[in-house]
C-alpha positions as CSV (number, residue, x, y, z in Angstrom):
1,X,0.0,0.0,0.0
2,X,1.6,3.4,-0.5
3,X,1.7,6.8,1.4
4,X,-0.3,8.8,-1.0
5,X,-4.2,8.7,-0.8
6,X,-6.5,9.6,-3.3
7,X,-8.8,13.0,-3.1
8,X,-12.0,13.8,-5.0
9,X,-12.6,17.8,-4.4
10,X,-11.6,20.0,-7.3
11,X,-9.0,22.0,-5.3
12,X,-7.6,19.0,-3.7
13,X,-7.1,17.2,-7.5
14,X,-5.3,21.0,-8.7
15,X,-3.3,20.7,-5.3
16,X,-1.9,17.5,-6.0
17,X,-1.2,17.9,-9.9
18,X,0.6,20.6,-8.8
19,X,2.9,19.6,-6.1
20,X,3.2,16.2,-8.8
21,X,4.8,18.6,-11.1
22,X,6.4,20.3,-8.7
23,X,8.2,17.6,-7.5
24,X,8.6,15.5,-10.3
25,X,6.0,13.5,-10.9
26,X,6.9,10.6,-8.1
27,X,5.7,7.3,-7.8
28,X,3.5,6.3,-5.4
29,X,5.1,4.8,-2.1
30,X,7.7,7.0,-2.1
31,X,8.3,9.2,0.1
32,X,8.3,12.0,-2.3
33,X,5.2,10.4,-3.5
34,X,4.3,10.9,-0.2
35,X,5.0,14.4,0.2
36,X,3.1,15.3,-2.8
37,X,0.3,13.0,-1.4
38,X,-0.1,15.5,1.6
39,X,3.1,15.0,3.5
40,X,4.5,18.7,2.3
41,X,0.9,20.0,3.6
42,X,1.4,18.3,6.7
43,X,5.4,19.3,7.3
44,X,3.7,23.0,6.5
45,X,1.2,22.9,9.2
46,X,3.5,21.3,11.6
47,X,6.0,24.0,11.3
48,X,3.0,26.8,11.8
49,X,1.8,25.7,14.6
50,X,5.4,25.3,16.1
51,X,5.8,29.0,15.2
52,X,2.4,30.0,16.5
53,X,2.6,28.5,19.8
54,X,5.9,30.1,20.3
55,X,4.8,33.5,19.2
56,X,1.3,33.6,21.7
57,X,3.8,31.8,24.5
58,X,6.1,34.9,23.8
59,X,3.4,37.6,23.6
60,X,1.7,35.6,26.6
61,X,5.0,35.2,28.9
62,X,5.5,39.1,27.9
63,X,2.4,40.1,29.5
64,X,2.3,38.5,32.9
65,X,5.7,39.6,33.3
66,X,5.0,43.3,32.9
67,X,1.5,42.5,34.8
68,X,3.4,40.8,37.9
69,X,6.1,44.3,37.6
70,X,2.9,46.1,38.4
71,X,1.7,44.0,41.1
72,X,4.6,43.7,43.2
73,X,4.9,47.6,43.2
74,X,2.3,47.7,45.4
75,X,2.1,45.7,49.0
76,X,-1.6,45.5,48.6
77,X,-1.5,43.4,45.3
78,X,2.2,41.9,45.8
79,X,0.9,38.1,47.0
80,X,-1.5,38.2,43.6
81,X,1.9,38.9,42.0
82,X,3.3,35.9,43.1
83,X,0.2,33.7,42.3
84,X,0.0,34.9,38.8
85,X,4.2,34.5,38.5
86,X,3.3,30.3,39.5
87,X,0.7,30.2,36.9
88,X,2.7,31.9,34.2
89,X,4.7,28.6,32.6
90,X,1.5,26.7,33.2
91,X,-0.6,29.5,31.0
92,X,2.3,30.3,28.4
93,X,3.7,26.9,28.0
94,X,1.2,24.1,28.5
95,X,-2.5,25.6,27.9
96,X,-1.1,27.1,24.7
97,X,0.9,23.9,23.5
98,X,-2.5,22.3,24.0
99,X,-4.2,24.5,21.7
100,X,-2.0,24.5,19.0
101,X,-1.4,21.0,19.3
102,X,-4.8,19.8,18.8
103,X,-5.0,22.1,15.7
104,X,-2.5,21.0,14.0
105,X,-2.7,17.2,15.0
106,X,-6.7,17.8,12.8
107,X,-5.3,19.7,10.5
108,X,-2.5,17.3,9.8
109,X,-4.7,14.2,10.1
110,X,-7.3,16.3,7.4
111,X,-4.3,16.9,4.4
112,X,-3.2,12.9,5.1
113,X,-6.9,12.2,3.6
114,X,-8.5,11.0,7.3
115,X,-11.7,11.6,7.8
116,X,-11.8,14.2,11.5
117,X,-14.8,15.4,10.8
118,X,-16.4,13.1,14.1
119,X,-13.2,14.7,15.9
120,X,-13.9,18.3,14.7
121,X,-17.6,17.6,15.9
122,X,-17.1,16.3,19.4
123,X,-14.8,18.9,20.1
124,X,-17.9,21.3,19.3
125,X,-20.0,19.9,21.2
126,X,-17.4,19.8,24.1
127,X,-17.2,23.5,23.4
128,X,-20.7,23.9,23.7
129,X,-21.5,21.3,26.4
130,X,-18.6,23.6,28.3
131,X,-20.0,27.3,27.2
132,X,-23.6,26.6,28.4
133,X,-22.3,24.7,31.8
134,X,-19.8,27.8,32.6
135,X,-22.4,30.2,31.9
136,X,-24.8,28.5,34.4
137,X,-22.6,26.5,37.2
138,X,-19.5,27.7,36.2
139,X,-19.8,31.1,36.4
140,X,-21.2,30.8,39.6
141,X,-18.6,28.8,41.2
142,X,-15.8,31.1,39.5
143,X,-18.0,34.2,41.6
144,X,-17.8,31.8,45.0
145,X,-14.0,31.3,44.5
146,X,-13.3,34.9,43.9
147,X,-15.2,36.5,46.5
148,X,-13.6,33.6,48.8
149,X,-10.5,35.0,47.8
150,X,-11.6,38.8,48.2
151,X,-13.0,37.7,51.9
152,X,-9.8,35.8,52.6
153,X,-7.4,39.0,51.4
154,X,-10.1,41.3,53.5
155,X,-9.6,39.6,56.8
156,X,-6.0,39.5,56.1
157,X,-5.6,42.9,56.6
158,X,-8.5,44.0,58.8
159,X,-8.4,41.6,61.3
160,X,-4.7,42.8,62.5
161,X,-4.8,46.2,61.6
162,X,-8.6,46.0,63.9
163,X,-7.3,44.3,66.7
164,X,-4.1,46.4,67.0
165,X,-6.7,49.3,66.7
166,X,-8.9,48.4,69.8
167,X,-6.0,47.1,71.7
168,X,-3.6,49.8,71.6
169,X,-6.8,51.9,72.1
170,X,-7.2,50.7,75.9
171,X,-3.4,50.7,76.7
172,X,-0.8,53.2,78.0
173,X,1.6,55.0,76.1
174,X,4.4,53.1,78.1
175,X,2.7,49.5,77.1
176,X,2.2,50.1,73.2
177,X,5.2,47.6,72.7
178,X,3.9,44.8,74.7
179,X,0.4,45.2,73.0
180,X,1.3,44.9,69.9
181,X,3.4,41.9,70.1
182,X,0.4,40.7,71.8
183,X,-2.3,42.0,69.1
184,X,0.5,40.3,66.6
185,X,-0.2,36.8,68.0
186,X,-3.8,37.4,68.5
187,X,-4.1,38.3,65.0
188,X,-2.2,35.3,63.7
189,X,-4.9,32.8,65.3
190,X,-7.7,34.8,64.5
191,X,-6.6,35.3,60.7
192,X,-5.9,31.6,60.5
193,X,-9.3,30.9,61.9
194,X,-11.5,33.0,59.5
195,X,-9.4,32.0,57.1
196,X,-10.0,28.5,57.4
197,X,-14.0,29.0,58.1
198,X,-14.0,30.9,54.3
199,X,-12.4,28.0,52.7
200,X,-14.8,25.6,53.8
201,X,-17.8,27.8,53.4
202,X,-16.6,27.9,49.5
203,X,-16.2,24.7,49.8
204,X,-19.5,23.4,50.2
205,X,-20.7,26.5,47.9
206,X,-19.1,24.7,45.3
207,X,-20.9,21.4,45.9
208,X,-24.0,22.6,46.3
209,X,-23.3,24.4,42.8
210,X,-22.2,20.8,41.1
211,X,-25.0,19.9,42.7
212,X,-23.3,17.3,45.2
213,X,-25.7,16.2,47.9
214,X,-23.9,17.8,50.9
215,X,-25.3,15.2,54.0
216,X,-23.6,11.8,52.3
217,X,-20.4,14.2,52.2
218,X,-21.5,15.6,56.4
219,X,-21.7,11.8,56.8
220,X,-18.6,10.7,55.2
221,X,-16.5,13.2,57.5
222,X,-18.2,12.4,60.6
223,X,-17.2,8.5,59.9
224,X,-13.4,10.0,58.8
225,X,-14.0,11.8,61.5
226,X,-13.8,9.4,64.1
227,X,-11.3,7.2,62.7
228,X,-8.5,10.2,62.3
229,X,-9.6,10.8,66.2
230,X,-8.3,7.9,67.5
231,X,-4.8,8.8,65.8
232,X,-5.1,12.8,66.4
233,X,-5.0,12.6,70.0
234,X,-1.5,14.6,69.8
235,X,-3.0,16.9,67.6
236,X,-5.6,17.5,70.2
237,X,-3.3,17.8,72.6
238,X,-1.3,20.8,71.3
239,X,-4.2,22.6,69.9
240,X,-5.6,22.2,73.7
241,X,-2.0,23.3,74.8
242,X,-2.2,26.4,72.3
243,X,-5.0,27.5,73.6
244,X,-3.7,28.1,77.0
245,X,-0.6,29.6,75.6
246,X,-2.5,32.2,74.1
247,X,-5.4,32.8,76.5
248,X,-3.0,33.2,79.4
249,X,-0.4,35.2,77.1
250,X,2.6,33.0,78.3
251,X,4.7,34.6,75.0
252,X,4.0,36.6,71.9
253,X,5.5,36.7,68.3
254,X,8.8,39.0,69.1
255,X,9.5,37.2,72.4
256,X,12.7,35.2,73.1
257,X,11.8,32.5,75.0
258,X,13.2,29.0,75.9
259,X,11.2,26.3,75.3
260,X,10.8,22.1,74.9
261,X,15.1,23.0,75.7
262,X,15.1,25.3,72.9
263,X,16.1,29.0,73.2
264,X,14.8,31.9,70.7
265,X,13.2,34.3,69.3
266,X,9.2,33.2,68.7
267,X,8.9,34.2,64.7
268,X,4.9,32.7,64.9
269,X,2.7,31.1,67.2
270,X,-1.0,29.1,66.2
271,X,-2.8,27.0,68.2
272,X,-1.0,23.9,66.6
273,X,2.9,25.1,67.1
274,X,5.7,27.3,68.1
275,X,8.2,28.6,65.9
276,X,11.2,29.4,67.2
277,X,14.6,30.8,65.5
278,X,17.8,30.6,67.7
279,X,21.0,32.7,67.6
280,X,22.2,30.0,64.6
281,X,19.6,30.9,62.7
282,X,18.2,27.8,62.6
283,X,14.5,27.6,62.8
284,X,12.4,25.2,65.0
285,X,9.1,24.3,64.7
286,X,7.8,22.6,68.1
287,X,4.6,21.3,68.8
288,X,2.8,23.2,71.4
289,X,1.8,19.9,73.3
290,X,5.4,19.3,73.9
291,X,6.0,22.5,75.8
292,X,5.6,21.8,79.2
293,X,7.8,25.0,80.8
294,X,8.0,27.7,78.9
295,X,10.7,30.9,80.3
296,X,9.9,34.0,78.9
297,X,12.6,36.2,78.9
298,X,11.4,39.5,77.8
299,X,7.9,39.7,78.7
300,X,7.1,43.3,79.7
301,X,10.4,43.7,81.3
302,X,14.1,42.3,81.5
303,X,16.8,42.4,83.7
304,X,20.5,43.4,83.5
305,X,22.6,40.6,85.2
306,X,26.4,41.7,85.6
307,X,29.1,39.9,87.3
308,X,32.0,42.4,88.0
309,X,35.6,41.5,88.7
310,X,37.8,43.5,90.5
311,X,41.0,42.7,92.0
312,X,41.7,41.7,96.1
313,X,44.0,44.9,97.3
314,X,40.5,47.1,95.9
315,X,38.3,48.4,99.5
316,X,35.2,46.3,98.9
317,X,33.0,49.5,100.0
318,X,35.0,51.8,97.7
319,X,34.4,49.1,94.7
320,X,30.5,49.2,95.4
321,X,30.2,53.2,95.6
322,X,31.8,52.9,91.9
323,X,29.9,50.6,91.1
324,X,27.2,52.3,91.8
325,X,27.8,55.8,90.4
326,X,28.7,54.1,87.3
327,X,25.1,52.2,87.1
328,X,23.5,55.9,87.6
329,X,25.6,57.2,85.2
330,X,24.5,55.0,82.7
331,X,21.1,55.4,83.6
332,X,21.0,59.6,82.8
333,X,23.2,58.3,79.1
334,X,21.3,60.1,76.3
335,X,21.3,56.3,74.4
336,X,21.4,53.5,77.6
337,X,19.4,55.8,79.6
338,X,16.5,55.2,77.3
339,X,16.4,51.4,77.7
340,X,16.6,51.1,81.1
341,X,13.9,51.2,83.9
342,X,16.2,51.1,86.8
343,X,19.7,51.5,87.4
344,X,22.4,48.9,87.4
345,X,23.0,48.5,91.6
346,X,25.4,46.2,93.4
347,X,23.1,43.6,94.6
348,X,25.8,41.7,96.5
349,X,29.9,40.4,96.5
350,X,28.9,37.3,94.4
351,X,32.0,34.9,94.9
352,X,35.5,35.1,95.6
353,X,37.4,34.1,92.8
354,X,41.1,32.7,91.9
355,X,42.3,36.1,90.8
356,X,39.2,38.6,91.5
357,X,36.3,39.3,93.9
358,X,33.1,39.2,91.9
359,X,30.3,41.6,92.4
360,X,26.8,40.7,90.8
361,X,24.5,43.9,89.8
362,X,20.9,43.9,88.4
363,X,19.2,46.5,86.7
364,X,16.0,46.3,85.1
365,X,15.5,47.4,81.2
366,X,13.5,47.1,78.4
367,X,12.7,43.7,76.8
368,X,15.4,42.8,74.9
369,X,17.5,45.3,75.7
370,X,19.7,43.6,78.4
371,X,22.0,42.3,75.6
C-alpha cells in the first residue's frame, strides 16, 4: 500500500497535480510520492503551529511579566503577583501547547486524507457542552472562589490592623510595645481561623453548585472523622496546649523565650505550634503539646545581670560606691538611659574568685535590651 491517498474535491485534485509537477512527478510509495500526497501540507502545518505556539507563548510570557512588575509595586497586590508568577509557565507553555497542538494534530490528520470530521464535531459539542455549563454552574462557582478569595485577602488585613486598633486603644503609652506583640499573635490565630472557616464555606458553595448532595459528604467526614480521632489525639493535645498559651499570654511573636530546651526568638505562634529561630539561625518548629515549661525572657520587662571582677587589694565598700555611680551614670546616658527602667545597683559580693572578687548587679530594662 503506499503513502499517498486519493482526493475527489476540485481544489484537492489541482493541489496534488501541482505539487506532482512540482516535484517530479513521483511514484506512489515514495516518500516523495508521499510528500506530494499530503506529506508537504502536513510538514507546513507542523511547522506553523510550532511558530504560533511560540509567538502567543512569547506575547503571553511578555504580558504577565510586565502585569506581575505592576503588582509587586504595590504591597496591597504583591501576593496576587506571586500567584499569577506560579501560573505563568502553566498558562504560556502548557495551555497554549494544547491548543495549538490539537489544531495542527486535525489539521495534519485532514491533508493525510483522514476523515476528522467526528473529531472536529465532538470537540464542538465539548465546546458547547462547556459554554452553556460555565455560563450557568461555572460562572457561579468562579464568583464563590473569587469573592472567597476577596473575603480571605479582607480579613487578612482587617483583622490585624482592627485588633491592634482596639487594643492599643485601651493601653498606655508606656505598654504600646507589649500590646502589639500581643495583638501580633492574637491576630495570627484569628486570621488563620477565618481563614479556614472561608475556605470551607466555599467549599461546600461549590458542591451545592455541582450539585453534590452535601449530607452523604457531612456523613462521610463524621465517619473520617472518628477514625482520624483515635490517631489525632497529639493533635488534640497541642491545639488544647495552644489555647492556653494564648489565652493566658505565656509569650507573643517577638518574644525570646526557651522552650521544649530550645532557646529563641518566637517568629509565629497558632494553636498547633511554636516557631522558634535561635541565635544559629536555625528555625524550630515545636509542637505546642510538647511544651511543658516555657521561660519568657522578655515579657514586659528584662533584667540586666552583671558579674563584676575586680581585683583583692581594691576596698570592697569603695568598689561598690563605683559601682554604683557608674550604674546611675549609665542610667542619665542620652542612648542606655533610654532602655533602662532602673539603674544597674550592686546587689551583692557574688564569689570570691582565683584572681578577683566578683560583684553581681541587676538592673532592670526594656525587653530585649539587656543584651
Amino acid at each position: 500500500m503506499g503513502f499517498r491517498t486519493k482526493h475527489h474535491s476540485t481544489n484537492q485534485i489541482m493541489e496534488e497535480s501541482f505539487l506532482d509537477t512540482f516535484l517530479g512527478n513521483p511514484a506512489d510509495g515514495t516518500f516523495m510520492g508521499w510528500l506530494a500526497g499530503g506529506g508537504l501540507w502536513a510538514f507546513l502545518i507542523a511547522i506553523a503551529a510550532v511558530a504560533g505556539w511560540f509567538v502567543v507563548r512569547t506575547a503571553i510570557r511578555r504580558w504577565l511579566r510586565q502585569a506581575i512588575r505592576g503588582l509587586d509595586q504595590h504591597e496591597a497586590t504583591a501576593d496576587v503577583g506571586v500567584a499569577v508568577q506560579a501560573a505563568d509557565s502553566w498558562i504560556s507553555n502548557i495551555l497554549v501547547a494544547v491548543v495549538f497542538g490539537v489544531a495542527a494534530i486535525l489539521g495534519i490528520l485532514h491533508v493525510l486524507g483522514n476523515n476528522v470530521d467526528p473529531a472536529v464535531e465532538y470537540l464542538k459539542h465539548a465546546g458547547s457542552s462547556t459554554g452553556n455549563w460555565f455560563a450557568t454552574d461555572g460562572l457561579r462557582i468562579v464568583l464563590i472562589l473569587f469573592m472567597s478569595w476577596v473575603a480571605t485577602r479582607i480579613t487578612r488585613r482587617v483583622i490585624p490592623r482592627l485588633l491592634s486598633s482596639v487594643m492599643l486603644g485601651q493601653a498606655s503609652t508606656a505598654d504600646h510595645h507589649e500590646v502589639l506583640k500581643r495583638s501580633e499573635t492574637l491576630s495570627s490565630v484569628f486570621v488563620g481561623a477565618a481563614v479556614a472557616f472561608i475556605y470551607v464555606s466555599a467549599l461546600f458553595m461549590v458542591l451545592t453548585a455541582l450539585t453534590v448532595p452535601i449530607g452523604p459528604v457531612l456523613g462521610g467526614f463524621g465517619i473520617a472523622g472518628i477514625a482520624v480521632g483515635f490517631g489525632a489525639q497529639y493533635l488534640v493535645r497541642d491545639l488544647i496546649a495552644g489555647i492556653f498559651i494564648i489565652a493566658e499570654n505565656q509569650y507573643r511573636t517577638g518574644d525570646v523565650v526557651s522552650i521544649a530546651g530550645i532557646s529563641g526568638l518566637v517568629e509565629s505562634i497558632n494553636l498547633r505550634r511554636t516557631v522558634l529561630r535561635d541565635l544559629d539561625g536555625q528555625v524550630h518548629v515545636i509542637p505546642n503539646g510538647e511544651i511543658t515549661v516555657a521561660s519568657n525572657k522578655t515579657k514586659y520587662w528584662s533584667r540586666v545581670n552583671l558579674d563584676v571582677g575586680v581585683a583583692y587589694k581594691e576596698d570592697v565598700d569603695r568598689v561598690i560606691e563605683v559601682l554604683n555611680e557608674i550604674g546611675e551614670d549609665i542610667a542619665v546616658d542620652p542612648y542606655y538611659g533610654l532602655m533602662l527602667i532602673t539603674p544597674p545597683q550592686v546587689l551583692r559580693l557574688n564569689s570570691l574568685d582565683d584572681s578577683a572578687v566578683t560583684f553581681k548587679m541587676l538592673g532592670d530594662c526594656k525587653p530585649m535590651a539587656q543584651w
